[in-house]
Backbone as CSV, one residue per row, in Angstrom:
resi,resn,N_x,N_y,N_z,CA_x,CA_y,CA_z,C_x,C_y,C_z
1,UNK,-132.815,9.223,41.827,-132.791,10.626,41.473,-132.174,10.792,40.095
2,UNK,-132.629,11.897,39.402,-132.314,11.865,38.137,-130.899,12.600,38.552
3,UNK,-129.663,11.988,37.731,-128.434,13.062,37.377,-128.896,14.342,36.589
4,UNK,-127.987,15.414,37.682,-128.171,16.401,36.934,-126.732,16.813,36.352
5,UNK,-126.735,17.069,34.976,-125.161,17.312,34.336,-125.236,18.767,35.197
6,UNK,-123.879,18.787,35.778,-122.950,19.959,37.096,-123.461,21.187,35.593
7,UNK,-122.642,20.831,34.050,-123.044,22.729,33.820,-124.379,23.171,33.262
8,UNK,-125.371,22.392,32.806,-126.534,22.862,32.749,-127.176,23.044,34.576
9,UNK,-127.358,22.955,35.311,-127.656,23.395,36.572,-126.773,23.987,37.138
10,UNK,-125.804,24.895,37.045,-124.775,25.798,37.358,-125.220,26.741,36.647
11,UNK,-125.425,26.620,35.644,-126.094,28.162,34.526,-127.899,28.107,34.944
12,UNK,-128.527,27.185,35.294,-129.767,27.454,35.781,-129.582,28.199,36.963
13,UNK,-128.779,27.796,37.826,-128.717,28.270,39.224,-127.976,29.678,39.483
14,UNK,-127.354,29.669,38.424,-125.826,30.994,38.057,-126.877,32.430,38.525
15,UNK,-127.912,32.233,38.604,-128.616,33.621,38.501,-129.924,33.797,39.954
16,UNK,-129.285,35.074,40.512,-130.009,35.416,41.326,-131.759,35.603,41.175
17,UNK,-132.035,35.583,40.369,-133.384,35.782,40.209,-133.993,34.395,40.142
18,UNK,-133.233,33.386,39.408,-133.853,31.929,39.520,-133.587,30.943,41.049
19,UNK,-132.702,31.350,41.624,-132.765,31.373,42.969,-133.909,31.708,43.807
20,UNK,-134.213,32.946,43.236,-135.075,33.199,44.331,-136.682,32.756,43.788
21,UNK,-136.601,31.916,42.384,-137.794,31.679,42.056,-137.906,30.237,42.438
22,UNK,-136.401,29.358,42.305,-136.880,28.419,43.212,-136.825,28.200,44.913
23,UNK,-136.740,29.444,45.116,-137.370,28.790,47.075,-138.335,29.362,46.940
24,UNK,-139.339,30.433,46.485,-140.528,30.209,46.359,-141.017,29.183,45.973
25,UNK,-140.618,28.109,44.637,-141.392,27.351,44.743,-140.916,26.087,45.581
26,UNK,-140.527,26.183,46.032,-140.077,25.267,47.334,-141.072,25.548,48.418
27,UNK,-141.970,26.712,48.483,-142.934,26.694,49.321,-144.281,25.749,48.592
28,UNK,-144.345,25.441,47.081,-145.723,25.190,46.375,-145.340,25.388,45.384
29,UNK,-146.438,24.769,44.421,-146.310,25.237,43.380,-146.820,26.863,42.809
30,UNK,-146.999,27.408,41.957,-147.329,28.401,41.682,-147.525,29.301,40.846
31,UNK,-148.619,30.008,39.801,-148.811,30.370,39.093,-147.556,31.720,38.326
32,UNK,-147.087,31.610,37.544,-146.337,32.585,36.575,-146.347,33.893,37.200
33,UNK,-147.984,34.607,36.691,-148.013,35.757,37.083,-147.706,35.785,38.879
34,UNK,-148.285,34.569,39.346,-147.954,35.112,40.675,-146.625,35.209,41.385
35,UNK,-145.612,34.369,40.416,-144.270,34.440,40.650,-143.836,35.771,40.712
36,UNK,-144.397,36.478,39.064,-143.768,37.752,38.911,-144.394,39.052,39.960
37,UNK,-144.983,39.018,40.172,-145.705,39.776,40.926,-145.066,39.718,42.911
38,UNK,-145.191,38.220,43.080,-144.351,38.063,44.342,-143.272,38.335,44.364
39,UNK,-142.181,38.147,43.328,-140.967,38.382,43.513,-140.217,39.773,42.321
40,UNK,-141.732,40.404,42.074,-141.289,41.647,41.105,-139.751,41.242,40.270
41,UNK,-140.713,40.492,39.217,-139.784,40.536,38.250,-140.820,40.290,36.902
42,UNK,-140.897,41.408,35.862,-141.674,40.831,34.626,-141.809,39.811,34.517
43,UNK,-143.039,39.280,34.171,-143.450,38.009,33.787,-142.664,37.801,32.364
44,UNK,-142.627,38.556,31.354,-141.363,37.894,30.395,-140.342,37.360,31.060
45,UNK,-139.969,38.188,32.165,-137.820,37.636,32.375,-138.575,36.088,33.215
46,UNK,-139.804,36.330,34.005,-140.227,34.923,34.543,-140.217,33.673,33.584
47,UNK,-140.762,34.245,32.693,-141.005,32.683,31.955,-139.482,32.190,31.181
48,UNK,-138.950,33.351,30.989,-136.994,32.979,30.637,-136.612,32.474,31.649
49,UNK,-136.569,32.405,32.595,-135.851,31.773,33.772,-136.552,30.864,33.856
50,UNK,-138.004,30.754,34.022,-138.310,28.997,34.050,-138.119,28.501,33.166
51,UNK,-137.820,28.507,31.608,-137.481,27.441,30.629,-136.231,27.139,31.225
52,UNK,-135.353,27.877,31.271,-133.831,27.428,31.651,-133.817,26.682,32.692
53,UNK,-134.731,26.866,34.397,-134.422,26.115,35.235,-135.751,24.175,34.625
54,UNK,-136.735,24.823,33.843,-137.166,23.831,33.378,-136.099,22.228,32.564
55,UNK,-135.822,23.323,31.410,-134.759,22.567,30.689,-133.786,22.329,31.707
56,UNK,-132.917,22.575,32.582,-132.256,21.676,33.802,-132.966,20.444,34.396
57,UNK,-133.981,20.738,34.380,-135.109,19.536,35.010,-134.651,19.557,36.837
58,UNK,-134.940,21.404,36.608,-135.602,21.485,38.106,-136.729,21.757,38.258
59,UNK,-137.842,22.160,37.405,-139.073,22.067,37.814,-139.674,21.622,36.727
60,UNK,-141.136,21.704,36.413,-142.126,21.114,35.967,-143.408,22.157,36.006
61,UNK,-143.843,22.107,34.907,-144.833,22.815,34.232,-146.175,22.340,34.259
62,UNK,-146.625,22.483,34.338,-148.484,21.850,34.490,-149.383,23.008,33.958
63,UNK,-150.351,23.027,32.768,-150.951,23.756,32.647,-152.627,23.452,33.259
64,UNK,-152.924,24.708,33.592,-154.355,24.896,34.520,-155.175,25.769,33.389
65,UNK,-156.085,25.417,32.848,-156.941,26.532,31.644,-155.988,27.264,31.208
66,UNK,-155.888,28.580,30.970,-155.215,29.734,30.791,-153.891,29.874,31.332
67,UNK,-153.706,29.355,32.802,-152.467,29.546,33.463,-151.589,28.397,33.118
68,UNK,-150.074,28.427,33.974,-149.023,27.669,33.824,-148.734,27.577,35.178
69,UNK,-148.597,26.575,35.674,-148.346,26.422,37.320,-147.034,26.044,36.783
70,UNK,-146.024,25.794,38.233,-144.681,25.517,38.540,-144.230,24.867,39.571
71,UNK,-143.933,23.975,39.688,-143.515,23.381,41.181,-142.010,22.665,40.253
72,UNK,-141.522,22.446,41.749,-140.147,21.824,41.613,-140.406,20.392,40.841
73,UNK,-139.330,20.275,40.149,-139.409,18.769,39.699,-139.422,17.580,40.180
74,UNK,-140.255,16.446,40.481,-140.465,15.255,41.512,-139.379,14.611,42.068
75,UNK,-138.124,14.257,41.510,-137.188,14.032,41.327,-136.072,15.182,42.351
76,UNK,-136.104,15.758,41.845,-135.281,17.346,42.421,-135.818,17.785,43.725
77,UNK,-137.108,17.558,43.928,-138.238,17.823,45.200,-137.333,16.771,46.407
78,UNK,-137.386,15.414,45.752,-137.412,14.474,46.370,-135.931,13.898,46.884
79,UNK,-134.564,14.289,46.135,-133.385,14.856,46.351,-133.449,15.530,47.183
80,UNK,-133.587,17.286,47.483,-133.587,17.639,48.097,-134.498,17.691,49.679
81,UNK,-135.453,16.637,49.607,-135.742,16.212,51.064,-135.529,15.128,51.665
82,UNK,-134.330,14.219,50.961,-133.506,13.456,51.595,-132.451,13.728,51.961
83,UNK,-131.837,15.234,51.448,-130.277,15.685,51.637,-130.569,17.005,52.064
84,UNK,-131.106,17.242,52.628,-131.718,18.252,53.814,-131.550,19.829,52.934
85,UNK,-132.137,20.372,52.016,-132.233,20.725,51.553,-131.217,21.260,50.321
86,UNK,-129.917,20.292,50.486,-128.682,20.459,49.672,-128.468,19.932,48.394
87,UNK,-128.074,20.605,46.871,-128.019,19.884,45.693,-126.423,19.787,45.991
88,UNK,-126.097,18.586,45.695,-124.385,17.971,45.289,-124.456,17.668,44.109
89,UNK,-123.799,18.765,42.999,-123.090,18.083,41.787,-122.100,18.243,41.585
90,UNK,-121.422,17.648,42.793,-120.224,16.752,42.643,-119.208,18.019,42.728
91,UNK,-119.399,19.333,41.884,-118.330,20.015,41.444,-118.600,21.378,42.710
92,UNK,-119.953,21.291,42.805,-120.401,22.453,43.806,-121.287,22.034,44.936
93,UNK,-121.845,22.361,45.708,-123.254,22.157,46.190,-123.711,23.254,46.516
94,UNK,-125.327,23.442,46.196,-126.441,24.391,46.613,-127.089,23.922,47.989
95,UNK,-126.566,24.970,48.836,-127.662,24.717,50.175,-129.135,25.588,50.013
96,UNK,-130.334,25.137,49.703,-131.695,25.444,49.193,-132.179,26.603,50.455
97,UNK,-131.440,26.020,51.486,-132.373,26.710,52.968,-131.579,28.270,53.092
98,UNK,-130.314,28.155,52.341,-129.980,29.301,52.492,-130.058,30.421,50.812
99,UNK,-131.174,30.489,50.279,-131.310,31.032,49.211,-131.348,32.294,49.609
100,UNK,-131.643,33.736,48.281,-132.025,34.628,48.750,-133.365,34.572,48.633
101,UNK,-133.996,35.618,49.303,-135.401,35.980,49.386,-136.170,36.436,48.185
């Protein structure tokens, strides 16, 4: 598993809205607009919150024609389904299953 440095993923995670963009994509991956639209939040503040949880290297970007898909990062995916849905860095831990909606 890749290390994740505790304060760049503390400031990815620091925010309720990127929370709730990654347990959506904890269901799939998923298109931008459809983020913003599912979880009503402008697609501008969407794509600010995925660079930041991007640049953490919790997810991963894939472009489709026109669109930008999103899924969790392979690494970060794969962490969290060996440690039952929990991030440990060391200083905190994120339980994934209990996000908000």
């Amino acid at each position: 598993m890749r290390k994740f440095d505790c304060i760049t993923a503390m400031k990815a995670l620091g925010e309720e809205s990127r929370l709730r963009i990654m347990r959506r994509l904890m269901g799939g991956p998923c298109h931008v607009n459809e983020l913003g639209t599912t979880l009503e939040i402008p697609s501008y503040n969407i794509s600010k919150h995925l660079r930041i949880l991007r640049d953490a290297g919790l997810v991963q970007q894939e472009k489709q024609a026109q669109q930008r898909v999103y899924a969790l990062a392979p690494e970060f995916a794969r962490h969290l389904a060996e440690n039952g849905d929990v991030l440990d860095l060391g200083c905190c831990q994120f339980d994934f299953s209990k996000l908000p909606e």
